[in-house]
C-alpha positions as a Markdown table, in Angstrom:
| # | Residue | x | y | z |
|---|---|---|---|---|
| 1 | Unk | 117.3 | 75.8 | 72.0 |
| 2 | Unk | 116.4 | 74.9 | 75.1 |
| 3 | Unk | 113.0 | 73.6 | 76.5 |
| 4 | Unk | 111.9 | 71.7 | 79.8 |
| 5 | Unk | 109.9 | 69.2 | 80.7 |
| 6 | Unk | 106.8 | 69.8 | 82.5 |
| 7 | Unk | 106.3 | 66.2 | 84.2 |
| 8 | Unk | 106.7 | 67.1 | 88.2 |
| 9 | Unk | 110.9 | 66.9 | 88.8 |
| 10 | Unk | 110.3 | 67.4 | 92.9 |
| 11 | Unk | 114.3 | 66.9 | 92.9 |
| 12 | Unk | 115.1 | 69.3 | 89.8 |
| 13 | Unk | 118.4 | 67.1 | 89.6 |
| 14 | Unk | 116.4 | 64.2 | 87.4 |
| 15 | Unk | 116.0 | 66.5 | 84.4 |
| 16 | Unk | 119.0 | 67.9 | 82.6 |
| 17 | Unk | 117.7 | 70.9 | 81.4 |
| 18 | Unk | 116.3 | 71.8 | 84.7 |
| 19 | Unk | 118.6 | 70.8 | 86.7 |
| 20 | Unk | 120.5 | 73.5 | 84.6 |
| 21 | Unk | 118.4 | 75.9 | 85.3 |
| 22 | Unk | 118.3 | 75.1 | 88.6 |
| 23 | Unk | 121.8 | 75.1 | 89.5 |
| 24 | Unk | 122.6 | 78.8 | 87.8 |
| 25 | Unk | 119.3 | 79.9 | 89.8 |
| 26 | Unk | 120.8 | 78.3 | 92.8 |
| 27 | Unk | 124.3 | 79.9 | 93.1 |
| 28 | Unk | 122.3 | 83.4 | 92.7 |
| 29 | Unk | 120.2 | 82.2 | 95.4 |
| 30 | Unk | 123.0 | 81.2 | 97.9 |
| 31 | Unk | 124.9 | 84.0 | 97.3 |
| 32 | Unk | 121.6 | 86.8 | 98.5 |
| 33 | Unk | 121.1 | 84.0 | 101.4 |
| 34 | Unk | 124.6 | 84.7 | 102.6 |
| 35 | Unk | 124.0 | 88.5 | 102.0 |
| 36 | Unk | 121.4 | 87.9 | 103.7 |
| 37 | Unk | 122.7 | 86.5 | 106.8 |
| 38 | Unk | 125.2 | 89.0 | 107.2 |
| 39 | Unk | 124.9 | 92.3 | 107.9 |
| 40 | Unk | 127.5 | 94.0 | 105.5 |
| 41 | Unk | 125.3 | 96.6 | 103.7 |
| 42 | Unk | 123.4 | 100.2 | 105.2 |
| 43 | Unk | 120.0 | 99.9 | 102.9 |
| 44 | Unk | 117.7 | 102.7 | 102.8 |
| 45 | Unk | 114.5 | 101.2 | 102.9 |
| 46 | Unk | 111.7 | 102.3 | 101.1 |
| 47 | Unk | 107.9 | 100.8 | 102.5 |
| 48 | Unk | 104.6 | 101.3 | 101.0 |
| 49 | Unk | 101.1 | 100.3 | 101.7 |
| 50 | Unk | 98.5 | 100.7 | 99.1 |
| 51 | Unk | 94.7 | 100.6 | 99.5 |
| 52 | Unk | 93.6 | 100.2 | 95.7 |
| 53 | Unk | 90.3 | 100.8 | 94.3 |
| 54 | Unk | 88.6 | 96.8 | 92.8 |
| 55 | Unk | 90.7 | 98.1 | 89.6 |
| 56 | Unk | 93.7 | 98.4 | 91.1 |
| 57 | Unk | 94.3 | 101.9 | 89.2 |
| 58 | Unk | 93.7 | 104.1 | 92.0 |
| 59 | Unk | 94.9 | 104.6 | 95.6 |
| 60 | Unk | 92.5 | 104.9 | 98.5 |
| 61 | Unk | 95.1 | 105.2 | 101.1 |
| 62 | Unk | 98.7 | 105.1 | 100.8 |
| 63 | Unk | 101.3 | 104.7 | 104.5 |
| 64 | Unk | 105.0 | 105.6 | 103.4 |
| 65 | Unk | 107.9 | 104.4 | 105.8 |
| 66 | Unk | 111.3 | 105.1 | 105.5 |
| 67 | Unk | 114.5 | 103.7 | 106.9 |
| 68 | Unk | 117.8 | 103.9 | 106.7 |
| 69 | Unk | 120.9 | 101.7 | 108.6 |
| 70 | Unk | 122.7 | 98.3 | 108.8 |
| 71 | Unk | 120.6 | 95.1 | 108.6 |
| 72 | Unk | 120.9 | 91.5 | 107.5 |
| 73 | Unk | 118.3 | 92.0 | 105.0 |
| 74 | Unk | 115.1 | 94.4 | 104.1 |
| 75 | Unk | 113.1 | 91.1 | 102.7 |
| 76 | Unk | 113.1 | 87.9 | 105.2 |
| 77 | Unk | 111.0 | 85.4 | 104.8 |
| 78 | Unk | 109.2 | 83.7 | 108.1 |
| 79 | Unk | 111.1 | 79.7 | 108.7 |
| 80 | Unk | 110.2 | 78.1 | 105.9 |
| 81 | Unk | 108.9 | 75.0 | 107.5 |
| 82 | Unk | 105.8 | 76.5 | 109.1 |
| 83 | Unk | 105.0 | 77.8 | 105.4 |
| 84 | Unk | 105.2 | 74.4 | 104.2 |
| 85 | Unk | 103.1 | 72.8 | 107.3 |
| 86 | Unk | 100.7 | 75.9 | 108.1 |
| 87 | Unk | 100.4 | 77.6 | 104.5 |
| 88 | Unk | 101.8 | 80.8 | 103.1 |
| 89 | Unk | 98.8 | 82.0 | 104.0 |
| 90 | Unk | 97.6 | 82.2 | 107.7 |
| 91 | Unk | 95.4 | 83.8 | 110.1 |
| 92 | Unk | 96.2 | 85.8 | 113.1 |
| 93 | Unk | 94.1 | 86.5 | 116.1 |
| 94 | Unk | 95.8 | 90.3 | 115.6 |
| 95 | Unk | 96.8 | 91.2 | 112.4 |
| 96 | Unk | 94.3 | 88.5 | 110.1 |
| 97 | Unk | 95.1 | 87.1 | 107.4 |
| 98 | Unk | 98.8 | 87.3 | 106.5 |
| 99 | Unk | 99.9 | 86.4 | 103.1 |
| 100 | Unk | 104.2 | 85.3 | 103.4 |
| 101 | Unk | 106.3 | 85.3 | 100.5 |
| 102 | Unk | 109.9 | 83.6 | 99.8 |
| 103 | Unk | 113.3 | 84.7 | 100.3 |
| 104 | Unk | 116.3 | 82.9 | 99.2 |
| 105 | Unk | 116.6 | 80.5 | 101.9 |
| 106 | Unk | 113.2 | 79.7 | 101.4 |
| 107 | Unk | 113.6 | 78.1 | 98.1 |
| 108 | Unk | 116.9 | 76.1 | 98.7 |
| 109 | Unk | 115.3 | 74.8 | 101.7 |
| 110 | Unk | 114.5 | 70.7 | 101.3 |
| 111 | Unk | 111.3 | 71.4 | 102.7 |
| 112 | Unk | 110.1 | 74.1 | 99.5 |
| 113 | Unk | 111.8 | 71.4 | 97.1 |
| 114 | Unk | 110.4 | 68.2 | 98.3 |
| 115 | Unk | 107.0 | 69.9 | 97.9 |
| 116 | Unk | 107.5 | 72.0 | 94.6 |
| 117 | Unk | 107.0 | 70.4 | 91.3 |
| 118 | Unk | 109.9 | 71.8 | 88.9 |
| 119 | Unk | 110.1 | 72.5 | 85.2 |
| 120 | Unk | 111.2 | 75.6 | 82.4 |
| 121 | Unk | 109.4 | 77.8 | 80.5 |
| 122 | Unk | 111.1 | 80.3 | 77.9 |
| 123 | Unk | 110.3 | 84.1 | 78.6 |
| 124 | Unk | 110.3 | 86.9 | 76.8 |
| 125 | Unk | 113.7 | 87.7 | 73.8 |
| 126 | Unk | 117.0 | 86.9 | 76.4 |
| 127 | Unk | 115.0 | 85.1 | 79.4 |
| 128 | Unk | 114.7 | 81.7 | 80.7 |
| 129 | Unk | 112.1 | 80.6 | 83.4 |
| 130 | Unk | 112.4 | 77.8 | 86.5 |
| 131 | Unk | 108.9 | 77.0 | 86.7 |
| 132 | Unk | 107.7 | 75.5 | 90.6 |
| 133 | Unk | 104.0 | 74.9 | 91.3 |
| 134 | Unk | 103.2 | 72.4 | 94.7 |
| 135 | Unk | 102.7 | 69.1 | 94.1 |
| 136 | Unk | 99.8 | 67.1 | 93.2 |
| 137 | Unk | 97.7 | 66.9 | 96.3 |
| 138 | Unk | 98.8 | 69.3 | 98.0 |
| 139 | Unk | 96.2 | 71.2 | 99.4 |
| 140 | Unk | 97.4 | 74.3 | 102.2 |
| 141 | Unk | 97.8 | 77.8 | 100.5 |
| 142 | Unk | 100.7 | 77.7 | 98.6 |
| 143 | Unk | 102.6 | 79.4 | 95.7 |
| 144 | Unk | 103.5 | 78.8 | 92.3 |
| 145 | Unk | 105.3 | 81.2 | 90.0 |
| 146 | Unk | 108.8 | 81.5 | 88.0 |
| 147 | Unk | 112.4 | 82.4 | 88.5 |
| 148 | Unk | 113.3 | 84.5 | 85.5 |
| 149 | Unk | 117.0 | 84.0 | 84.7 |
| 150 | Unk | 119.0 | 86.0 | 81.7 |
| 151 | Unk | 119.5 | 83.4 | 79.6 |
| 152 | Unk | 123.1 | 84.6 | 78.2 |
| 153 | Unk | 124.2 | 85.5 | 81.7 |
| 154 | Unk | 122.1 | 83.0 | 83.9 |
| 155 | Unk | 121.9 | 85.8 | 86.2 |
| 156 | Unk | 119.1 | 85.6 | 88.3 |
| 157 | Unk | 116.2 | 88.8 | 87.5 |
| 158 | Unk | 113.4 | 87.9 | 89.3 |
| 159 | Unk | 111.0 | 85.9 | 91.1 |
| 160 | Unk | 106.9 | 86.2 | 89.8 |
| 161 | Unk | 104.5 | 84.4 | 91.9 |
| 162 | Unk | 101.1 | 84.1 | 92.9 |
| 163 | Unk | 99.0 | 82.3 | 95.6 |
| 164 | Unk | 96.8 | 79.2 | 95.3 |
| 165 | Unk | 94.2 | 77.1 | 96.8 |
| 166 | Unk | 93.0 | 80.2 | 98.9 |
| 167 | Unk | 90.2 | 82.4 | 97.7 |
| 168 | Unk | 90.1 | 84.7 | 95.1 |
| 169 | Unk | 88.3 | 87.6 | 93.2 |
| 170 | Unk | 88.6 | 88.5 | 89.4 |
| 171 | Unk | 87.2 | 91.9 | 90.4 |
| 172 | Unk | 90.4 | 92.7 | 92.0 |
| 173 | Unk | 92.9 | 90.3 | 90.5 |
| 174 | Unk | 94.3 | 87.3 | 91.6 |
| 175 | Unk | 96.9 | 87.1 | 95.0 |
| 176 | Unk | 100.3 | 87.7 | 94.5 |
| 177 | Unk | 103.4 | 89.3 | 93.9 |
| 178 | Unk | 107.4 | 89.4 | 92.8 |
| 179 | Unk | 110.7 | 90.0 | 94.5 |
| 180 | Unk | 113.4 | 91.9 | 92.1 |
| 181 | Unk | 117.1 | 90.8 | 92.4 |
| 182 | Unk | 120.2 | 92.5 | 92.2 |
| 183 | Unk | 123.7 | 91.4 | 91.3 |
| 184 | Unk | 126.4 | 94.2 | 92.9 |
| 185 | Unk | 130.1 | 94.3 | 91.5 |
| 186 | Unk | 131.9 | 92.6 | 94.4 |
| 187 | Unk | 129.1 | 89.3 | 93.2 |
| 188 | Unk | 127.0 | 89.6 | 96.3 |
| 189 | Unk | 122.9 | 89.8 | 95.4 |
| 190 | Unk | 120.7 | 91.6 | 97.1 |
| 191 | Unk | 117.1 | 92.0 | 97.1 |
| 192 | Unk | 116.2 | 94.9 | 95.4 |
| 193 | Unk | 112.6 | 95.3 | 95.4 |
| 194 | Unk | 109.7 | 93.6 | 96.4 |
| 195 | Unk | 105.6 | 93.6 | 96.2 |
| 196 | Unk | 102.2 | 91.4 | 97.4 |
| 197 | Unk | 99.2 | 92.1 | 95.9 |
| 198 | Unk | 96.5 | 90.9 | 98.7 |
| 199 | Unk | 93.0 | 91.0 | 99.3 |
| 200 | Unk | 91.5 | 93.3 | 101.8 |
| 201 | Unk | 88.4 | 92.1 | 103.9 |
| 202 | Unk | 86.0 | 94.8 | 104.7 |
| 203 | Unk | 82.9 | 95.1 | 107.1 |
| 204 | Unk | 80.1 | 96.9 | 106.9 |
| 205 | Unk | 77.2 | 96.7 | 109.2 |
């Protein structure tokens, strides 16, 4: 049986089960950074943008992309160290607001752990969850969410998260998203999938 404290562990080494957690959750992390930074694989890349009604059921507008080649990665996060001193969400004089997500390097960063409180949360039948949300006090737009692990395999599923201190709307659900893991044979990971759910300011005059 296992079950985690939820007092804030910013290094998840001063809580066993955690830093058990942690450290299966890490190797699948450092293993899809060093896919990551090399380019060994030819993705076809699949990129959608959704307009969805308030509900979120139907699609006012939908751009598809496709590409296919050699890259170092189809999901890269910006440095992490302007997340963690600007915000994972910022405004741009041309594009707005951009909402960032993490990749791998992201979260073994010192800067995402020094500022993450960490603790586990048991998922549904065969899962096992590393719980982060930012420190007390913190007070930049920020994320908080869960790395879902199989708990027989401690391989790493996925990563759920959504965004706070930054405005929301329950019309339309709150901001966020997940990024989908994958393990291949040879024991590299790759990203297989990933989504943000964001707001959409409109004018009218």
């Amino acid at each position: 049986d296992v079950s985690g404290s939820r007092r804030c562990e910013v290094r998840p080494e001063e809580g066993r089960v955690t830093a058990q957690v942690w450290e299966e959750a890490r190797k699948a992390l450092k293993a899809a950074a060093w896919t990551q930074s090399t380019a060994i694989y030819r993705y076809t890349l699949r990129h959608f943008v959704r307009d969805l009604d308030r509900s979120g059921e139907r699609i006012l507008d939908e751009n598809r992309a496709f590409k296919r080649g050699s890259t170092n990665a189809p999901f890269v996060s910006v440095p992490v160290e302007g997340l963690i001193a600007d915000g994972f969400v910022q405004e741009d004089v041309e594009s707005g607001t951009i909402y960032h997500a993490p990749d791998a390097e992201a979260f073994l960063s010192d800067a995402f752990i020094d500022t993450h409180c960490m603790g586990v949360r048991r998922g549904e039948a065969g899962s096992i969850g590393l719980v982060f949300e930012p420190v007390e006090g913190r007070t930049l737009p920020d994320i908080e969410g869960v790395l879902w692990l199989d708990e027989e395999t401690a391989e790493l599923d996925r990563l759920e998260f959504s965004y706070v201190n930054v405005s929301s709307n329950k019309e339309i659900g709150e901001p966020g998203g997940f990024v989908n893991f994958t393990r291949l044979p040879n024991g590299t990971w790759i990203v297989r999938e990933w989504w943000i759910h964001m707001p959409i300011m409109d004018v009218h005059r």
